[in-house]
C-alpha atoms as an extended CHARMM CRD file, in Angstrom:
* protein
*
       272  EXT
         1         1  UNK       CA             86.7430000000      119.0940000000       94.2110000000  PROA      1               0.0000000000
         2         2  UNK       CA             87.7120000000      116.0210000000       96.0470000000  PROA      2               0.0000000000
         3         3  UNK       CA             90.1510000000      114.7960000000       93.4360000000  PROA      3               0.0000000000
         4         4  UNK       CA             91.8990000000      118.3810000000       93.1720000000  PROA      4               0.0000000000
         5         5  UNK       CA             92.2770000000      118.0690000000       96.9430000000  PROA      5               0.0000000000
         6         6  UNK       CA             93.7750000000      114.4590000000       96.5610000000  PROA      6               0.0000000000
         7         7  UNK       CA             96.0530000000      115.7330000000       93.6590000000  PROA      7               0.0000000000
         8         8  UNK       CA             97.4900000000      119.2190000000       95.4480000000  PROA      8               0.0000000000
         9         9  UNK       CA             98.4380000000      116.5310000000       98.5280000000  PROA      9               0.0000000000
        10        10  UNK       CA             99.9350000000      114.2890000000       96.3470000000  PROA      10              0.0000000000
        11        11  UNK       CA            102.1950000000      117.1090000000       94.5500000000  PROA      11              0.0000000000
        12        12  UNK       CA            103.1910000000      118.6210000000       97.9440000000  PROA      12              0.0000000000
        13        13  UNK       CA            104.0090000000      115.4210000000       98.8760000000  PROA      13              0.0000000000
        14        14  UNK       CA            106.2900000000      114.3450000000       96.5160000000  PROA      14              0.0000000000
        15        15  UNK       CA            108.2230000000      117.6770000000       96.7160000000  PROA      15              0.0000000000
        16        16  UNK       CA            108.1830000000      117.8980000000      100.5520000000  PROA      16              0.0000000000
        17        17  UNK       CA            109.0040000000      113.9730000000      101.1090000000  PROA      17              0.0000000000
        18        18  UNK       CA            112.5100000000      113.8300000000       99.7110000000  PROA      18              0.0000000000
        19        19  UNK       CA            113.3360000000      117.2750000000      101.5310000000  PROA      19              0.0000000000
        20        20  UNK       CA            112.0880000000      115.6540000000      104.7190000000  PROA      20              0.0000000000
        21        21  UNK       CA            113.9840000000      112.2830000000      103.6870000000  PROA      21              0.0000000000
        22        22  UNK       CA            117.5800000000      113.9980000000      102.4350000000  PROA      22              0.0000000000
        23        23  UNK       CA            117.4850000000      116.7300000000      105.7850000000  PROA      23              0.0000000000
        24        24  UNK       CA            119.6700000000      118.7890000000      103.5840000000  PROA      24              0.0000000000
        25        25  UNK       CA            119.3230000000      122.1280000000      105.3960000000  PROA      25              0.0000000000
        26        26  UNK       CA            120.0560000000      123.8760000000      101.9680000000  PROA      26              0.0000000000
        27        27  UNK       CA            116.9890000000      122.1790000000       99.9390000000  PROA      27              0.0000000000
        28        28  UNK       CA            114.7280000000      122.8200000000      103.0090000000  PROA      28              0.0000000000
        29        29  UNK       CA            115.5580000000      126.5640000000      103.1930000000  PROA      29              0.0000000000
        30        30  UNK       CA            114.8380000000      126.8430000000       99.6550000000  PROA      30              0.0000000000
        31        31  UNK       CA            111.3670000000      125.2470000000      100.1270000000  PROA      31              0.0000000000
        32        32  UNK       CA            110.6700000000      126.9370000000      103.3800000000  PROA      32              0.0000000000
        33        33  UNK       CA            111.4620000000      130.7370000000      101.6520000000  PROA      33              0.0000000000
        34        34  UNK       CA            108.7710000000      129.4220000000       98.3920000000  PROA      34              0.0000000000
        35        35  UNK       CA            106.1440000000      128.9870000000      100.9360000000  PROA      35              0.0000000000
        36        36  UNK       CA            106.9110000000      131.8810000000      103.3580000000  PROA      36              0.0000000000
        37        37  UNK       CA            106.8060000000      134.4090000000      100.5420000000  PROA      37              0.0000000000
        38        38  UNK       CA            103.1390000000      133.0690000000       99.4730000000  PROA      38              0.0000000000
        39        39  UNK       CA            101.8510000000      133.3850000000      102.8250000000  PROA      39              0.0000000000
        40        40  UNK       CA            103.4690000000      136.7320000000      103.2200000000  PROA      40              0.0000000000
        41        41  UNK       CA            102.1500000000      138.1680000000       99.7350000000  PROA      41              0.0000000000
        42        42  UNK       CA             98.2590000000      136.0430000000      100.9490000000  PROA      42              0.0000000000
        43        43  UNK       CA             99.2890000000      138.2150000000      104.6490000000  PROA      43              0.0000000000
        44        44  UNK       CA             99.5870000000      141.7730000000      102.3930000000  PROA      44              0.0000000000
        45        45  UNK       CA             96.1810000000      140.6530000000      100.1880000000  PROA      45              0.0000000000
        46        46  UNK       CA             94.2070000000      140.1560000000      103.7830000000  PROA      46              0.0000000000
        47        47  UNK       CA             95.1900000000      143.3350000000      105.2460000000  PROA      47              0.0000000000
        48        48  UNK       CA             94.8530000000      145.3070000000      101.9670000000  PROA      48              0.0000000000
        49        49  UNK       CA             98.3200000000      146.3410000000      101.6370000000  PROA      49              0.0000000000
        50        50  UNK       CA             99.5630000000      147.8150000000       98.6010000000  PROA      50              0.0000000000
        51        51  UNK       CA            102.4540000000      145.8780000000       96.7810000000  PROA      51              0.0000000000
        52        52  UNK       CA            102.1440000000      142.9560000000       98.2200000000  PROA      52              0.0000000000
        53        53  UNK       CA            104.6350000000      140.7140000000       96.0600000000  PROA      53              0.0000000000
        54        54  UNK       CA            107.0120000000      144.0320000000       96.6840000000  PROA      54              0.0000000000
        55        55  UNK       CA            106.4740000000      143.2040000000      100.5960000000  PROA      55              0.0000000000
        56        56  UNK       CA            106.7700000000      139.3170000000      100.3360000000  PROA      56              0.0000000000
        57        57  UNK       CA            110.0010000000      139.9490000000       98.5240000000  PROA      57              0.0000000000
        58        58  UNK       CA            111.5580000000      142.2760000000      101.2720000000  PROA      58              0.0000000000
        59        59  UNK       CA            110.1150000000      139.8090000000      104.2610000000  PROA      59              0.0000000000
        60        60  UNK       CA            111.5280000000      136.5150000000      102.3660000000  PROA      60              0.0000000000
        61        61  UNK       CA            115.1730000000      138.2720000000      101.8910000000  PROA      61              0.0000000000
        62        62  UNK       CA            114.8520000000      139.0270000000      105.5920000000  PROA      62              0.0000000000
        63        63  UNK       CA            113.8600000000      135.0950000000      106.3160000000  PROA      63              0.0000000000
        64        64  UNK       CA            116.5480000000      133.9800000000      103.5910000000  PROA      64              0.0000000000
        65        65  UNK       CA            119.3540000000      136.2810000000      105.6840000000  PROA      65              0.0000000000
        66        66  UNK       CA            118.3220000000      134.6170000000      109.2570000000  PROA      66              0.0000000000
        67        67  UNK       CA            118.1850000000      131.1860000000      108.3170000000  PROA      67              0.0000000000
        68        68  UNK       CA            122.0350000000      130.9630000000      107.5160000000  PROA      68              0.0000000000
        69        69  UNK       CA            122.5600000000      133.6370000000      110.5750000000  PROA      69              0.0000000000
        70        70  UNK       CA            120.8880000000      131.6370000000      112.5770000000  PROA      70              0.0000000000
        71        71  UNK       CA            122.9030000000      131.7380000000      115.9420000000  PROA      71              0.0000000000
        72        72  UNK       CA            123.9710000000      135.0690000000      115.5100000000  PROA      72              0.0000000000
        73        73  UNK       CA            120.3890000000      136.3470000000      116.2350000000  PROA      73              0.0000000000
        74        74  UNK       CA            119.0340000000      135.7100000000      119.7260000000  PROA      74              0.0000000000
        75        75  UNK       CA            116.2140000000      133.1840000000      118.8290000000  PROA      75              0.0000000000
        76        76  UNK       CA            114.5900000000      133.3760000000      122.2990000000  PROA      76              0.0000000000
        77        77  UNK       CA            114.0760000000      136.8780000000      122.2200000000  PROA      77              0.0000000000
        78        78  UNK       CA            112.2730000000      136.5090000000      118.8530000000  PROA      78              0.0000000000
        79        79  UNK       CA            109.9210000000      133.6690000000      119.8590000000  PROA      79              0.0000000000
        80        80  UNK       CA            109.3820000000      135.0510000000      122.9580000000  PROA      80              0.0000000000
        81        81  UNK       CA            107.7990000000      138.7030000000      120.6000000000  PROA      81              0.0000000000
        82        82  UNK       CA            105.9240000000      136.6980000000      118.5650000000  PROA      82              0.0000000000
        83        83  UNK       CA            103.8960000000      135.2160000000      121.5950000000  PROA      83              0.0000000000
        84        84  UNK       CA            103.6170000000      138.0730000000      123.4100000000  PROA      84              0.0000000000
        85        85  UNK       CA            101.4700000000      139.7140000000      120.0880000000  PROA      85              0.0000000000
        86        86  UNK       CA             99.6870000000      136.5230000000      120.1380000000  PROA      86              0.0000000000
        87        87  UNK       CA             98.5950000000      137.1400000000      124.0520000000  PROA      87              0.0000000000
        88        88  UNK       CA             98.3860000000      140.7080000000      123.7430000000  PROA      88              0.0000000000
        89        89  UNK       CA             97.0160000000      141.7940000000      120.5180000000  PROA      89              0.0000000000
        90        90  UNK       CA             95.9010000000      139.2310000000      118.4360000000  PROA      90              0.0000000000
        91        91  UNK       CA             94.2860000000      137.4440000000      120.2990000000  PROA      91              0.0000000000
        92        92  UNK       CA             91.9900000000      139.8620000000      122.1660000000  PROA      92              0.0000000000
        93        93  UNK       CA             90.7600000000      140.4980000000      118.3760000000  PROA      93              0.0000000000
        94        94  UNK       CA             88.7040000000      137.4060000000      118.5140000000  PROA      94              0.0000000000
        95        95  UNK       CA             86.9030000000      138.5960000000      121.3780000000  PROA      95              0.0000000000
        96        96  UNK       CA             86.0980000000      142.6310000000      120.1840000000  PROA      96              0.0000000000
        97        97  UNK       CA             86.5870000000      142.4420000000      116.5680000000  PROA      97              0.0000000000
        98        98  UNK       CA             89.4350000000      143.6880000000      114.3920000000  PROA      98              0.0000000000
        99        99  UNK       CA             89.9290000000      147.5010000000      113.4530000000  PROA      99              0.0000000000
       100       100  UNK       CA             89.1580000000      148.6010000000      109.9310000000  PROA      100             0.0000000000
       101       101  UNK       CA             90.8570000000      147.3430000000      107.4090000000  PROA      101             0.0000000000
       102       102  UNK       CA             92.2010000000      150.4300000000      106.4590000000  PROA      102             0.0000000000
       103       103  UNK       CA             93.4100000000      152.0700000000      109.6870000000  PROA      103             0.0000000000
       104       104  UNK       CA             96.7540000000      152.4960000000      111.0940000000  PROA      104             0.0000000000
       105       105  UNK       CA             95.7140000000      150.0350000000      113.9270000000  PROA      105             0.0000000000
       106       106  UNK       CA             95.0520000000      147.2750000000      111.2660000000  PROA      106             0.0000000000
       107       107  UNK       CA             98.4280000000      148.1320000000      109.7230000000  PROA      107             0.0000000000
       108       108  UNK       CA            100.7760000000      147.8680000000      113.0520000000  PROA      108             0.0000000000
       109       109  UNK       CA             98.3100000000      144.4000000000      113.4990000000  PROA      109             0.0000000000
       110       110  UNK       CA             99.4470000000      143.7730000000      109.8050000000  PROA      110             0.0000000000
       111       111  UNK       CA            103.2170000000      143.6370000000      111.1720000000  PROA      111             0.0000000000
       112       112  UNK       CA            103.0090000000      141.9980000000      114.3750000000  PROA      112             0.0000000000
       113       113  UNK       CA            101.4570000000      139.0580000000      112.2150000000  PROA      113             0.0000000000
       114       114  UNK       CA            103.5030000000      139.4340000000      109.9080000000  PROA      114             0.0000000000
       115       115  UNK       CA            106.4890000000      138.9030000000      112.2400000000  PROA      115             0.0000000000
       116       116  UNK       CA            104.2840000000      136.0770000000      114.3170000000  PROA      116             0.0000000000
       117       117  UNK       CA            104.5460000000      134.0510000000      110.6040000000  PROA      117             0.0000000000
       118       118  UNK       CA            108.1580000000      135.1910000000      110.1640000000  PROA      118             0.0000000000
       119       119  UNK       CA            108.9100000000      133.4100000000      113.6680000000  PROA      119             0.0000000000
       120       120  UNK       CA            107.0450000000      130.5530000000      112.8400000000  PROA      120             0.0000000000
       121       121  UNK       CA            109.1500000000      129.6260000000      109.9560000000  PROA      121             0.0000000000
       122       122  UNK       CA            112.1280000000      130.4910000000      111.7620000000  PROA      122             0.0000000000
       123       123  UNK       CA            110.9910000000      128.1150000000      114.4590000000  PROA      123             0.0000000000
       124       124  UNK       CA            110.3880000000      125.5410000000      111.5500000000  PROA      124             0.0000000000
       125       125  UNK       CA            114.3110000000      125.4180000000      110.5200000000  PROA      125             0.0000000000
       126       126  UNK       CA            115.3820000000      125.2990000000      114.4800000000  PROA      126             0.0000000000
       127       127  UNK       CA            113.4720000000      122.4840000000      114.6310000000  PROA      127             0.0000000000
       128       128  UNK       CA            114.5170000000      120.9420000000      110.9430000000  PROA      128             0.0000000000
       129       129  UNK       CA            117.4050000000      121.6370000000      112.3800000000  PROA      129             0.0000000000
       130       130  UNK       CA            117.5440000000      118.6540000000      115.2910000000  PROA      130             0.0000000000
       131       131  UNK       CA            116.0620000000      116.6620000000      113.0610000000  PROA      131             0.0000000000
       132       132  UNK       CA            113.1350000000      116.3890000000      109.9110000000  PROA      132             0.0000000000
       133       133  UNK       CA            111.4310000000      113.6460000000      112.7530000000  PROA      133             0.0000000000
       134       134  UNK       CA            111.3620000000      116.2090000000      115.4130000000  PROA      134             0.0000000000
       135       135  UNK       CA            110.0160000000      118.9400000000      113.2210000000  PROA      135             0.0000000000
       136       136  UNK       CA            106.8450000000      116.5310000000      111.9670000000  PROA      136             0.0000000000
       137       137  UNK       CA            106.5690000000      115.7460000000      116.0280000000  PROA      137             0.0000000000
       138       138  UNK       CA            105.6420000000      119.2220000000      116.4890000000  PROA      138             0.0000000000
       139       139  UNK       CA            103.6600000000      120.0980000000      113.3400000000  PROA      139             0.0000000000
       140       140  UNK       CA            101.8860000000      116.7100000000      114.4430000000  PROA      140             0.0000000000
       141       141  UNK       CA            100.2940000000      118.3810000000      117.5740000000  PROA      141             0.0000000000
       142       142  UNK       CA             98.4090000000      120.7220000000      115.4150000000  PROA      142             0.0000000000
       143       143  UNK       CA             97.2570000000      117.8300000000      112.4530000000  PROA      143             0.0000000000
       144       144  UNK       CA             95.9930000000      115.8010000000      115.2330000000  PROA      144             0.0000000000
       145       145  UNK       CA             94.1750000000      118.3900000000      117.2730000000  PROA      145             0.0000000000
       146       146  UNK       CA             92.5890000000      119.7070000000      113.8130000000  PROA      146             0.0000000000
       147       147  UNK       CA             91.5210000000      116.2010000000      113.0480000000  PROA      147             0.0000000000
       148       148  UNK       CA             90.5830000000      115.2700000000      116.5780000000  PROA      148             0.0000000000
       149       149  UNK       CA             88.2760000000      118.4740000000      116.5050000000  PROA      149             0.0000000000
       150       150  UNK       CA             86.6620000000      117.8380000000      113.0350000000  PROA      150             0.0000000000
       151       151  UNK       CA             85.4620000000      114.2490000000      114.1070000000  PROA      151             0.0000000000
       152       152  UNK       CA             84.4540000000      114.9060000000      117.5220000000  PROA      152             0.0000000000
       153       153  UNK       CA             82.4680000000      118.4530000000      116.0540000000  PROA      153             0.0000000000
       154       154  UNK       CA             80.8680000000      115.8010000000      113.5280000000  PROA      154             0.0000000000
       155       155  UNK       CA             79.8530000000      113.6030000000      116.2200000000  PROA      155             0.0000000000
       156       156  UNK       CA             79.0770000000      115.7900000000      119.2450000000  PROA      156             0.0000000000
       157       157  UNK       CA             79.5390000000      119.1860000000      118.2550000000  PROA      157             0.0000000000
       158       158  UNK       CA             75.9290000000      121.3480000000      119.8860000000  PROA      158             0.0000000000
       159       159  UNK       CA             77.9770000000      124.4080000000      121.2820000000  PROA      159             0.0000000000
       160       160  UNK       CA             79.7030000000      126.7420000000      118.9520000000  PROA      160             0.0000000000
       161       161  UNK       CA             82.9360000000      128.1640000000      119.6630000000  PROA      161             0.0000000000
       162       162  UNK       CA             82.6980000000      130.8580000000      117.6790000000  PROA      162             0.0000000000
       163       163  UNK       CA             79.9340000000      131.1840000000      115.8610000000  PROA      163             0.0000000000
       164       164  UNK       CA             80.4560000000      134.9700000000      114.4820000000  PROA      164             0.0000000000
       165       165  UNK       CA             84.1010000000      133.5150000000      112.9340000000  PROA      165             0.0000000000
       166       166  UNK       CA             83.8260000000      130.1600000000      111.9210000000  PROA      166             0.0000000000
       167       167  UNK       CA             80.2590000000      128.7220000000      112.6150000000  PROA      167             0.0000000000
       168       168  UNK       CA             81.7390000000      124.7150000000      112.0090000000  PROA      168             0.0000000000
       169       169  UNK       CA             83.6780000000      124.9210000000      114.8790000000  PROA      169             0.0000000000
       170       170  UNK       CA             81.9960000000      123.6450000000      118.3910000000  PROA      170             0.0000000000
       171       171  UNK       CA             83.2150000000      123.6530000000      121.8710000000  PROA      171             0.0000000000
       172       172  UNK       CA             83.1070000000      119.6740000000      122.1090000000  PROA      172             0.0000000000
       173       173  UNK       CA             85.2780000000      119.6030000000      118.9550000000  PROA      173             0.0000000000
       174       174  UNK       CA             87.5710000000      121.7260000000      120.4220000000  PROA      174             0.0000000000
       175       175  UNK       CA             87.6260000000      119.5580000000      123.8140000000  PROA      175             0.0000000000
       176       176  UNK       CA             87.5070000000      115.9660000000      121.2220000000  PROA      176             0.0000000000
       177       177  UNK       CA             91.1210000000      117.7460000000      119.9780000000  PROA      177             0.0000000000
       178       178  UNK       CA             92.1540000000      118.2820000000      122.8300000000  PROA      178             0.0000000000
       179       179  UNK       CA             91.9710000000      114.6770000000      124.2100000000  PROA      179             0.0000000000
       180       180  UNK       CA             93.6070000000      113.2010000000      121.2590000000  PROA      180             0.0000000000
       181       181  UNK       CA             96.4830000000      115.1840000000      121.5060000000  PROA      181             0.0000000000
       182       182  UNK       CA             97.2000000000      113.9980000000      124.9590000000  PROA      182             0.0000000000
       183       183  UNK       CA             96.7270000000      110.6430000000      124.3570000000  PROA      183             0.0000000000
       184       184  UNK       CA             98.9320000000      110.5260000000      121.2460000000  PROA      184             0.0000000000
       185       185  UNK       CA            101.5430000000      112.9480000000      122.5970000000  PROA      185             0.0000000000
       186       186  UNK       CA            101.8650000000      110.3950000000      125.6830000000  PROA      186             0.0000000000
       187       187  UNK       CA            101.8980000000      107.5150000000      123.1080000000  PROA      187             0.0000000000
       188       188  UNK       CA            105.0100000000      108.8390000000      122.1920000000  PROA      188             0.0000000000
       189       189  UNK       CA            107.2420000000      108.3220000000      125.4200000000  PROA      189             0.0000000000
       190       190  UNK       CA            106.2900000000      104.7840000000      125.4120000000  PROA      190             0.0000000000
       191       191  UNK       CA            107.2570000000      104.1810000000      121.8410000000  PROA      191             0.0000000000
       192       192  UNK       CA            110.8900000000      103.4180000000      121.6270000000  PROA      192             0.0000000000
       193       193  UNK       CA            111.0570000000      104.5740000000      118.0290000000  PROA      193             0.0000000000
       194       194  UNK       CA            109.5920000000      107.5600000000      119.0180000000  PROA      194             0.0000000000
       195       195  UNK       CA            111.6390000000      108.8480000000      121.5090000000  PROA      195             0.0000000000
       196       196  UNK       CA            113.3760000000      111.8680000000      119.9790000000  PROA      196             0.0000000000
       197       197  UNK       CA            110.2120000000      113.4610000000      119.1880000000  PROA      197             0.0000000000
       198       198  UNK       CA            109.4090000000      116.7720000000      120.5440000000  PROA      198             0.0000000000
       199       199  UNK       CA            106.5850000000      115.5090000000      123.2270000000  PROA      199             0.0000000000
       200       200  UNK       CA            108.3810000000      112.9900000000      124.7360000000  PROA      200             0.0000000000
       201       201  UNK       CA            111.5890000000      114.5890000000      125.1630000000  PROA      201             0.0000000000
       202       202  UNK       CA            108.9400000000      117.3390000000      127.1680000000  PROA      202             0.0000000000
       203       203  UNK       CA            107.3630000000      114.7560000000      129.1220000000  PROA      203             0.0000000000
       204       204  UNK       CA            111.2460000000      113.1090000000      130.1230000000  PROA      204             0.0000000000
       205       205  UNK       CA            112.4800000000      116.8490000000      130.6630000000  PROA      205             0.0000000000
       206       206  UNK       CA            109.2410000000      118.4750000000      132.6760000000  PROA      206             0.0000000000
       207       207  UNK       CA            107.2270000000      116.0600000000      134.0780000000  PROA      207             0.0000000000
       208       208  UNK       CA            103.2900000000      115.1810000000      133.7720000000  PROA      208             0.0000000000
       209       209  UNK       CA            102.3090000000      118.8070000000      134.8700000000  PROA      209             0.0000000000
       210       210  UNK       CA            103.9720000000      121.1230000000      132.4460000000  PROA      210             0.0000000000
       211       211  UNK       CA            103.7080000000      118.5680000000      129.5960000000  PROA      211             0.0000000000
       212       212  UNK       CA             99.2980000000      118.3790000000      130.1160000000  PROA      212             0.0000000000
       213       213  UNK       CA             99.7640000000      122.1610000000      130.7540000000  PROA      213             0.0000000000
       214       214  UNK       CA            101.7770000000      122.3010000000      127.6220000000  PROA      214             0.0000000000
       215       215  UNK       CA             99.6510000000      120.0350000000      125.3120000000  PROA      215             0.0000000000
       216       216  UNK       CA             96.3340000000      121.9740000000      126.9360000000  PROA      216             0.0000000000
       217       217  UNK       CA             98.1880000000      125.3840000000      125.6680000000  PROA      217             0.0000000000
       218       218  UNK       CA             99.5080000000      124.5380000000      122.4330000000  PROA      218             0.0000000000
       219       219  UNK       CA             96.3290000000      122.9110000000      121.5850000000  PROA      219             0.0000000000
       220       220  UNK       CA             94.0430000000      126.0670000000      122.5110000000  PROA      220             0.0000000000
       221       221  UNK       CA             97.5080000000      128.0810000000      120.1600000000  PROA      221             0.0000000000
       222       222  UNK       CA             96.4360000000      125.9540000000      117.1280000000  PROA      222             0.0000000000
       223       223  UNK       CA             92.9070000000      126.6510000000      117.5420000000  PROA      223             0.0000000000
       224       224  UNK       CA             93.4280000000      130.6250000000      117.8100000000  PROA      224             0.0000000000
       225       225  UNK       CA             95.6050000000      130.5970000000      115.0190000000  PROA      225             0.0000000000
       226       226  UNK       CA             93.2460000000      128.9910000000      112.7890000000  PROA      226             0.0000000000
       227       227  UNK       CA             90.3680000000      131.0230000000      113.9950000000  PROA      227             0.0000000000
       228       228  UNK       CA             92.6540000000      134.3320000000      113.6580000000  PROA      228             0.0000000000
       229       229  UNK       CA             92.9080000000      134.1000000000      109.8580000000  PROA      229             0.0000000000
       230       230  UNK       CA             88.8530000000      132.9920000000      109.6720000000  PROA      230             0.0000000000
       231       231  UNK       CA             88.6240000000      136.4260000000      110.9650000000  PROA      231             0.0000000000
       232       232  UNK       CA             91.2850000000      138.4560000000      108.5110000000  PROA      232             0.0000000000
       233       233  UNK       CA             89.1230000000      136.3170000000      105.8560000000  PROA      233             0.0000000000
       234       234  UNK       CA             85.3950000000      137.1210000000      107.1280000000  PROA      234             0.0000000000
       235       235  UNK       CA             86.7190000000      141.0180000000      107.1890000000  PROA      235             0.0000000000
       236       236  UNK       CA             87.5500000000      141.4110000000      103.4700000000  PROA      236             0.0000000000
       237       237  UNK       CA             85.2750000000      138.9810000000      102.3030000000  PROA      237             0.0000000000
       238       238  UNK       CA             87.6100000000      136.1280000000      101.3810000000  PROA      238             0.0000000000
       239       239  UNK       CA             86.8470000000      132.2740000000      101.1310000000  PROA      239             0.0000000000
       240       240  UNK       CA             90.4900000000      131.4150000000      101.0820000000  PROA      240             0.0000000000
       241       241  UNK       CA             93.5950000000      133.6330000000      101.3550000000  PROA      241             0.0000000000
       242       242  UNK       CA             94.0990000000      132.7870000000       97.7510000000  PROA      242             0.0000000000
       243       243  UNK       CA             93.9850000000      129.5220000000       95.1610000000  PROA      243             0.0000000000
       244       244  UNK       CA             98.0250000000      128.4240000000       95.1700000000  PROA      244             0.0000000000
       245       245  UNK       CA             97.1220000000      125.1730000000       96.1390000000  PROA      245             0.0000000000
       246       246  UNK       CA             94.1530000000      124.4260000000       93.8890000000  PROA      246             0.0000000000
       247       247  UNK       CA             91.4010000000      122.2450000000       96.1600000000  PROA      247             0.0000000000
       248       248  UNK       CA             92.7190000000      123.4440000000       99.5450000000  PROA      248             0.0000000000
       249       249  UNK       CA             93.1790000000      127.6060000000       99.7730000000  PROA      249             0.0000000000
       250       250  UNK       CA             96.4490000000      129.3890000000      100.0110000000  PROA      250             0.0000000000
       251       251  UNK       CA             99.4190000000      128.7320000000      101.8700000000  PROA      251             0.0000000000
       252       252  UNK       CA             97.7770000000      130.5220000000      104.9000000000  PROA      252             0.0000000000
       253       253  UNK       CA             94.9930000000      128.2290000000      105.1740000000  PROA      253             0.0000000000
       254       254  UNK       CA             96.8480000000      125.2470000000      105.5330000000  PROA      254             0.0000000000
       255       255  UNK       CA             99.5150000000      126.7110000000      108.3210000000  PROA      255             0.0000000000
       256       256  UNK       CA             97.3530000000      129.0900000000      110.0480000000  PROA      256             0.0000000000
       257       257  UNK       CA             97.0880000000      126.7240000000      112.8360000000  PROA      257             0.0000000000
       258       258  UNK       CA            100.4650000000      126.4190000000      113.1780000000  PROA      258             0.0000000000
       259       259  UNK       CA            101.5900000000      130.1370000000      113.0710000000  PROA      259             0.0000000000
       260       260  UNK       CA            101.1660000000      130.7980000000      117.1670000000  PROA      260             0.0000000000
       261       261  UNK       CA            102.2180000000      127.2240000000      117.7960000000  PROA      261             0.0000000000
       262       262  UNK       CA            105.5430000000      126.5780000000      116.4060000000  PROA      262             0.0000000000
       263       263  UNK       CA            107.0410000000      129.5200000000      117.9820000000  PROA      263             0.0000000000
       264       264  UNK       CA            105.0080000000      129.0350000000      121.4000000000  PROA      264             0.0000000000
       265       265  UNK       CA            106.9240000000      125.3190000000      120.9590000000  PROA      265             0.0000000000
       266       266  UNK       CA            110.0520000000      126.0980000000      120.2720000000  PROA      266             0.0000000000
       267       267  UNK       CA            110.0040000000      128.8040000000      123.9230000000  PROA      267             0.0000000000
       268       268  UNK       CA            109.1230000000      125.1480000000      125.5580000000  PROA      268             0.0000000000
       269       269  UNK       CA            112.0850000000      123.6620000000      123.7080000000  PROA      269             0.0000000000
       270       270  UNK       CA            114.6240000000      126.3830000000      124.9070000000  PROA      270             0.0000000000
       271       271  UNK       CA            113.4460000000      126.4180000000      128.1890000000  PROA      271             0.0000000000
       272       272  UNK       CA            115.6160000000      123.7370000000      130.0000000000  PROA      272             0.0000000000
């Protein structure tokens, strides 16, 4: 298992590296649109849509339209829906339980998460757009948090966060993210190389207040996200949202976290 792991991170590596490295906008919307329509067809599978490969075709052409329209569309307005569902409707879920799988409530949930992942990706090529460095700055928040929680669960964890959802996670892991992301994301303003990253341009632009408010909220985004999809999962009896990337899950279980984040960041980003 471990060495199928290793090997899927090496392959995405190698194919996401040189996109990364050559910041050709063209090569990175190509990428972006493979792994938007997998976790658009793994969205359709979770919700028990019919057609789903019909669906992730009509969502990608959508995506494939707005990334070379991108400022004809008002950007603000779309990240702006996409965390509003998150605050409103999504993630109340985690709290009563989501409708049956069938119903027309779990269908109109079906779009608005549908459109949450079609923002986040959206939000990934704004960002790709300033630069491949600032883009990694922001997906960072959510690695380190994830990582920060999985050590600090390990070593402290005795109060489950949610233990109907995802019984590995603990509050104290939760908190032991938290903590790292602060301290790396204020690394960053005193690293010279690092200074076109998304958290310290936040810290130089808003101040010690909204950037710890900032890092607190994006932080508890990643962790709803993540716990969001444990839930779709848990409801129709899936381990992972499929096998495309053999020793890790689908596409869905590696961004989940990042699905409520990017978009949540990129509001902070347009908000001068």
């Amino acid at each position: 298992m471990l060495k199928t792991r290793v090997a899927t991170a090496l392959v995405l590596l190698a194919i996401l590296l040189p996109v990364l490295y050559s910041a050709s906008f063209i090569a990175f919307s190509v990428l972006a649109l493979v792994f938007f329509a997998a976790a658009i067809w793994e969205c359709q599978r979770l919700f028990a849509k019919p057609a789903p490969l019909v669906m992730a075709a009509i969502w990608t052409g959508m995506l494939g339209y707005f990334y070379f329209h991108l400022e004809s569309f008002s950007q603000l307005l779309l990240f702006a829906f996409a965390t509003a569902f998150w605050i409103f409707r999504l993630l109340p879920t985690l709290a009563r339980g989501l409708p049956d799988v069938r119903g027309f409530t779990s269908g109109l949930m079906s779009a608005l998460y549908g459109i949450s992942i079609f923002a986040c990706f959206v939000a990934i090529a704004v960002f790709f757009k300033y630069s491949p460095m600032y883009l990694f700055s922001v997906m960072a928040i959510v690695w380190i948090a994830d990582i920060g929680a999985y050590f600090s669960g390990k070593a402290l964890g005795k109060h489950k966060l949610a233990p109907t959802i995802s019984p590995g996670k603990s509050w104290e892991g939760a908190i032991g993210g938290w903590v790292c992301v602060l301290a790396l994301a204020t690394a960053t303003a005193f690293i010279p190389s690092l200074e076109n990253t998304f958290t310290a341009h936040l810290l130089a632009r808003k101040g010690w207040l909204i950037f710890v408010l900032a890092m607190t909220v994006l932080t508890a985004a990643s962790v709803v996200g993540d716990l969001f999809e444990s839930s779709l999962k848990r409801r129709v009896g899936m381990k992972d949202s499929s096998n495309l990337l053999p020793g890790h899950g689908g596409v869905l279980d590696r961004i989940d976290a990042l699905i409520p984040v990017l978009p949540l960041a990129a509001l902070l980003d347009l908000w001068r």
